[in-house]
C-alpha positions as CSV (number, residue, x, y, z in Angstrom):
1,X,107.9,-146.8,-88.0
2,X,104.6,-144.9,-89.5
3,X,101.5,-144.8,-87.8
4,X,99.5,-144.7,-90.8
5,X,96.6,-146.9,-90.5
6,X,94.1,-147.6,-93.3
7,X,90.5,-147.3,-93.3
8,X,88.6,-150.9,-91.2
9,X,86.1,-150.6,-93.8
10,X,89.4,-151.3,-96.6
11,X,90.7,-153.7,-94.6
12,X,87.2,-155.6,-94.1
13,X,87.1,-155.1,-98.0
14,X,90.5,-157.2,-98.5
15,X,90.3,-159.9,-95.2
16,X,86.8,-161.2,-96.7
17,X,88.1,-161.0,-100.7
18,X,91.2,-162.6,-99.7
19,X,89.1,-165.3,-97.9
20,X,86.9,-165.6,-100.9
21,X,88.7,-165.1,-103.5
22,X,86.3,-163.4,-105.2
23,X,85.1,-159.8,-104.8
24,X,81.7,-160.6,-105.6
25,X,81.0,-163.1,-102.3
26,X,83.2,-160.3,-100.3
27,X,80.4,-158.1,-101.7
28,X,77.5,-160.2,-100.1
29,X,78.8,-160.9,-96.9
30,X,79.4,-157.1,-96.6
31,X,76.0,-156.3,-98.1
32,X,78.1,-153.7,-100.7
33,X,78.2,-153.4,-104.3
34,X,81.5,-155.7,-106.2
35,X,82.4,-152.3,-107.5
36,X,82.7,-151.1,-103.8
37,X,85.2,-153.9,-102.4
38,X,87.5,-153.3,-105.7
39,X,87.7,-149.4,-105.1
40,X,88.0,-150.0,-101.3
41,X,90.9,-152.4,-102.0
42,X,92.5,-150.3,-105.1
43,X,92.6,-147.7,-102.6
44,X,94.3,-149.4,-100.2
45,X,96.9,-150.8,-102.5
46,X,97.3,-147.4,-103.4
47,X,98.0,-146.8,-100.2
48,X,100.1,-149.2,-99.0
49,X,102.4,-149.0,-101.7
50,X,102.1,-152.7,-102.6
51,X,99.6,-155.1,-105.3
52,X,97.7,-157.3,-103.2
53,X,96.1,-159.1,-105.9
54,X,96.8,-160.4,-108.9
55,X,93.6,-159.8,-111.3
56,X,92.9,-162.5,-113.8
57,X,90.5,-163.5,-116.4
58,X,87.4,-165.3,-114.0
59,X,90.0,-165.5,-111.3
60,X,91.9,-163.3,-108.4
61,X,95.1,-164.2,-106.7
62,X,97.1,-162.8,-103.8
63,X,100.3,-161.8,-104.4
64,X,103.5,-162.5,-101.9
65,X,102.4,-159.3,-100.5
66,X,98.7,-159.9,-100.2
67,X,99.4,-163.3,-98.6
68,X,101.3,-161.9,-95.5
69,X,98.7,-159.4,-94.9
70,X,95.6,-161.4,-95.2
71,X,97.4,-163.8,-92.6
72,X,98.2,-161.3,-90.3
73,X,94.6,-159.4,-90.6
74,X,92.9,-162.4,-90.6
75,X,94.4,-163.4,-86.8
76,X,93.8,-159.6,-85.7
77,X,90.0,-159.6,-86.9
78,X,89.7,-163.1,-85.0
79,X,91.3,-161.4,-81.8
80,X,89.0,-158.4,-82.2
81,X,86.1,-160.9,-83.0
82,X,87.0,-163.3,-79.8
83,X,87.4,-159.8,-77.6
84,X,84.1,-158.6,-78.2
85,X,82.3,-161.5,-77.6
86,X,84.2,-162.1,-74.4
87,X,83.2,-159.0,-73.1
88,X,79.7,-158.7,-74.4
89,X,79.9,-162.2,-72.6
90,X,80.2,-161.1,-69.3
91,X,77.3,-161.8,-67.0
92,X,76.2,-164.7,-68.8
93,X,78.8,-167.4,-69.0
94,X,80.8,-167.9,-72.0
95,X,79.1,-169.3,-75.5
96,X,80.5,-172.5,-77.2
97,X,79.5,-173.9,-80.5
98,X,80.0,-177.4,-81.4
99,X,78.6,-179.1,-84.3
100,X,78.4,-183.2,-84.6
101,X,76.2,-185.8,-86.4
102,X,72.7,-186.5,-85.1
103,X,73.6,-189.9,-84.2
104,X,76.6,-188.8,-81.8
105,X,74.9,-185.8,-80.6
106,X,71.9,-188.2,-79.5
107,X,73.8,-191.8,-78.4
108,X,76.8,-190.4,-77.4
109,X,77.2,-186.4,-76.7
110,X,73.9,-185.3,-75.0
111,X,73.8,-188.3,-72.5
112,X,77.0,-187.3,-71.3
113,X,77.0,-183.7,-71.2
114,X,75.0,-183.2,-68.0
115,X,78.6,-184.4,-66.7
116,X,80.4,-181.5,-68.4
117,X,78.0,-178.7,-67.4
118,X,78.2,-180.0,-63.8
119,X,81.8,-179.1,-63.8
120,X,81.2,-175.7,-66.2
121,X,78.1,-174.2,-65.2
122,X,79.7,-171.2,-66.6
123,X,79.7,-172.3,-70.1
124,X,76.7,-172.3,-72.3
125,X,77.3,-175.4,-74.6
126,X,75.1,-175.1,-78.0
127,X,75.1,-178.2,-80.8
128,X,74.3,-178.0,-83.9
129,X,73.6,-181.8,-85.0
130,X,74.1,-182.0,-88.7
131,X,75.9,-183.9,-91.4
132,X,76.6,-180.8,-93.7
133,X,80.4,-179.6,-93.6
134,X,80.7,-176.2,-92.2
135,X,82.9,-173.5,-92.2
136,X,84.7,-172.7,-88.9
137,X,84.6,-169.1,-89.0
138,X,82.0,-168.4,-91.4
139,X,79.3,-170.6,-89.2
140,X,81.3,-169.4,-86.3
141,X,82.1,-173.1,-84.9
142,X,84.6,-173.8,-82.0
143,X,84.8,-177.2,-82.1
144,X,83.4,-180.2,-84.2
145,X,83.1,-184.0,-84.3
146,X,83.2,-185.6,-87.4
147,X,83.1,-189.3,-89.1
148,X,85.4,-190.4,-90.7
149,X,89.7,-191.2,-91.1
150,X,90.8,-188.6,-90.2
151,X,93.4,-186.0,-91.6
152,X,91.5,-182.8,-92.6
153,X,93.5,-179.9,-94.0
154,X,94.7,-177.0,-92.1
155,X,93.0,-178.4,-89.1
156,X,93.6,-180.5,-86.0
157,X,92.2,-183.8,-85.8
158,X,92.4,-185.9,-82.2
159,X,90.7,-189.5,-82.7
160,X,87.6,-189.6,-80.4
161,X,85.6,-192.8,-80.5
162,X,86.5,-195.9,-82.9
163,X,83.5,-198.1,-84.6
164,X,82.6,-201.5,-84.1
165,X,79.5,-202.7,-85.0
166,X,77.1,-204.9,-83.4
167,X,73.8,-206.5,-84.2
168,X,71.3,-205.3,-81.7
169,X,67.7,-205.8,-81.2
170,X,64.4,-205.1,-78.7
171,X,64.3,-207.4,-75.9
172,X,61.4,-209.4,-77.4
173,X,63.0,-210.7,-80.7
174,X,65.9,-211.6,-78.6
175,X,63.6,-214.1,-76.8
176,X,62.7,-215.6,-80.2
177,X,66.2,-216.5,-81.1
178,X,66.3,-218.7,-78.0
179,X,68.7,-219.1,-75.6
180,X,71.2,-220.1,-77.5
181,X,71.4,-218.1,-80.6
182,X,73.2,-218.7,-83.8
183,X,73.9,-215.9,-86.3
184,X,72.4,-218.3,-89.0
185,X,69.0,-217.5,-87.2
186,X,69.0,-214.5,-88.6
187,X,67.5,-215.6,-91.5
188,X,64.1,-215.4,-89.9
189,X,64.4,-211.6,-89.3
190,X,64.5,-208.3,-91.2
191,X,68.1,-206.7,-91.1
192,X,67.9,-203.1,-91.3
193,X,70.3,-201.1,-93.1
194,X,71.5,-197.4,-93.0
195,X,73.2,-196.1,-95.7
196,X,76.7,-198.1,-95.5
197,X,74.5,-201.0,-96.6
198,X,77.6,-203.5,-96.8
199,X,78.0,-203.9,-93.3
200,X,75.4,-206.5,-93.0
201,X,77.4,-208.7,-95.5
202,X,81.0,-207.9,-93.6
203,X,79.5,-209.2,-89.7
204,X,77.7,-212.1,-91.5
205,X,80.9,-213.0,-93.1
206,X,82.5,-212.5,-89.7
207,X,80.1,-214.2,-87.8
208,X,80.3,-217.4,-90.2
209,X,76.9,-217.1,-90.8
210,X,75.2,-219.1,-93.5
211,X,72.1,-219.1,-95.0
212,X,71.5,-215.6,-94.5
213,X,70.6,-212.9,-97.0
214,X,72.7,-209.8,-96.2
215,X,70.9,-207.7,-98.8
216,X,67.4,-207.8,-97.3
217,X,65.6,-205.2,-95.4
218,X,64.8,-201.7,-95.6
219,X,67.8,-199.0,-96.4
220,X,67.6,-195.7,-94.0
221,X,69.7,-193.4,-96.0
222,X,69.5,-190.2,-93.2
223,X,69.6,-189.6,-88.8
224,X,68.8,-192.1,-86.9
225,X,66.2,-194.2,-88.6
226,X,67.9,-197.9,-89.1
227,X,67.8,-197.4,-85.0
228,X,64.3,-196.2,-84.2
229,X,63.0,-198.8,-87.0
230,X,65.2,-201.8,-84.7
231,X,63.7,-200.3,-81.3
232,X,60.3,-200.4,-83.0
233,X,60.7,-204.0,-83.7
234,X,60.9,-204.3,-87.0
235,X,64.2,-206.4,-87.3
236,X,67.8,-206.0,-86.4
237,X,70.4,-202.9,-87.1
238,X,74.0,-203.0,-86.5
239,X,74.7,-200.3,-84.2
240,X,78.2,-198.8,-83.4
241,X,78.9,-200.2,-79.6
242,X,79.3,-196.4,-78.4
243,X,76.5,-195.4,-78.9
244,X,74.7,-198.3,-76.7
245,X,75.5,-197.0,-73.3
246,X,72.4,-195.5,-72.2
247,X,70.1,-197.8,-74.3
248,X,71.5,-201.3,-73.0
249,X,71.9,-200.0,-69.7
250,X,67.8,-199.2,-69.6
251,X,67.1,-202.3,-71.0
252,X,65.8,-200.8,-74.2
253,X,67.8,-202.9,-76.4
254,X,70.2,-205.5,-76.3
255,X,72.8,-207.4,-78.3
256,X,72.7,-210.9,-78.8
257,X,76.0,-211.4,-80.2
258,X,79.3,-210.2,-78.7
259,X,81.2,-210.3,-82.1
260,X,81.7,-206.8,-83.1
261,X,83.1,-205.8,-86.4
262,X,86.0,-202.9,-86.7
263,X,86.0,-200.2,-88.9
264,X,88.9,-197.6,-90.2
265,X,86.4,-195.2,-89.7
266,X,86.1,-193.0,-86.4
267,X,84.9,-189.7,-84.9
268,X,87.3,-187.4,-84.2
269,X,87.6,-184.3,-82.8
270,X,88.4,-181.9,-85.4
271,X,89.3,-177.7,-84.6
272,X,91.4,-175.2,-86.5
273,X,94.7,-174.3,-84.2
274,X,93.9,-170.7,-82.6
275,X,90.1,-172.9,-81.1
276,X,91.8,-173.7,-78.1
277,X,92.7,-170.4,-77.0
278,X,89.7,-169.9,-76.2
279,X,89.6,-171.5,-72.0
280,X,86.1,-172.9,-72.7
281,X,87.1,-174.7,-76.1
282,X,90.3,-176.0,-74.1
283,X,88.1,-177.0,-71.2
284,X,85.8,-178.8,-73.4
285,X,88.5,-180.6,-75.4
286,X,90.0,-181.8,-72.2
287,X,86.5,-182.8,-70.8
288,X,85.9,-185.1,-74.1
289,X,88.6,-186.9,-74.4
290,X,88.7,-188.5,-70.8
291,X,85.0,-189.5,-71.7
292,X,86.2,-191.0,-74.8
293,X,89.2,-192.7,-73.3
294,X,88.7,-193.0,-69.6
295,X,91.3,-194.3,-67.3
């Protein structure tokens, strides 16, 4: 067996063109010229003997070749990446990323986390509460909680929380519906919408109401304003039952109607395979799915 190694600046030339696809993004996350990652990576063809690319018009290919080496140096550049941070780690707890929506981060994550960092004081949780689809390794993301059915490629997906909507409201419009109150008192109020706008109509239609126009009312198209607009007082929202915990039991809000509407749609958990190597990603996982399905 040789012992010929090749340059890590060639190697870092092909793992982030074979990730691309494209020499000239390889070139900007490497801050070198496009004419720089093609020499480094003619070179080590050269080399190695073998074509790791097949160059087309607009377009670059691996070959057989190039596919088995970019999957075996892409798991040794994550090993060296997850062994340097674990020992530049030392002395001040381990560092885990996890990126979720604003609306689970603030109803359902943060008032629970206390609970985690009792048990890992160790680990130094960071969220990044945002609705834009990142890229695991690129945005260097251990974990993340997404909306949605499910099923994303090459990644694991564990169901975390199910919806089910419920009209909720302050405390003082409550006491205007009277103590008895019928969903076809609605009518008298401003429904509040977020961007799935339809979900007025499908609880109305639920609840039998009549006489009610599911179309009226502001639209909040981003974070959490159909919410802060309902604690505000300006109407009702329909608020996934999750997220209520902390709110109802404060009094803040409450729901006048038990009837909740289900949805196909969920969060779930959502991590390439190698994540849970990591013991804080693992410990994490575990932690939030016996908050999510307690005993």
């Amino acid at each position: 067996m040789s012992d010929y190694l090749p340059s890590l600046s060639a190697l870092r030339a092909f793992e982030a063109a074979a990730r691309h696809l494209s020499m000239t993004l390889a070139a900007k996350e490497l801050n070198v010229t496009p004419g720089a990652i093609s020499l480094q990576i003619r070179d080590l063809e050269a080399s190695l003997g073998v074509k790791l690319f097949e160059r087309k018009t607009r377009a670059l290919a691996l070959t057989v070749e190039g596919a088995d080496y970019f999957s075996t140096l892409r798991a040794a550049f994550r090993l060296v990446r997850e062994a340097t941070a674990a020992i530049t780690a030392r002395g001040r707890g381990a560092v885990l990323n996890i990126t979720c929506t604003a609306g689970f981060a603030t109803y359902w994550l943060v008032p629970r986390l206390g609970r985690f960092e009792a048990m890992h004081p160790e680990i130094d949780v960071r969220i990044s509460a945002s609705h834009r689809v990142l890229d695991f390794q690129r945005d260097r993301i251990d974990l993340a909680i997404r909306h949605g059915l499910g099923g994303y490629d090459g990644l694991i997906s564990e169901r975390l929380v199910d919806d089910e909507l419920v009209p909720v409201c302050t405390p003082r419009l409550a006491l205007e519906l009277g103590d008895d109150p019928s969903p076809d008192g609605l009518a008298r109020f401003q429904l509040i919408h977020d961007v799935y706008r339809h979900d007025w109509q499908l609880w109305l239609q639920a609840a039998g109401a009549t006489g009610v126009d599911p179309s009226r009312g502001p639209v909040f198209m981003h974070g959490n304003g159909a919410y802060d607009a309902m604690k505000a007082g300006l109407g009702f929202a329909l608020m996934r039952r999750s997220f209520l915990e902390r709110d109802l039991s404060e009094g803040a809000v409450v729901t006048p109607f038990p009837l909740g509407i289900a949805s196909r749609l969920a969060f779930h958990l959502v991590y390439p395979g190698p994540a849970l190597e990591r013991p804080a990603a693992a410990a994490f996982r575990r932690w939030l799915l016996s908050e999510a399905r307690p005993e």
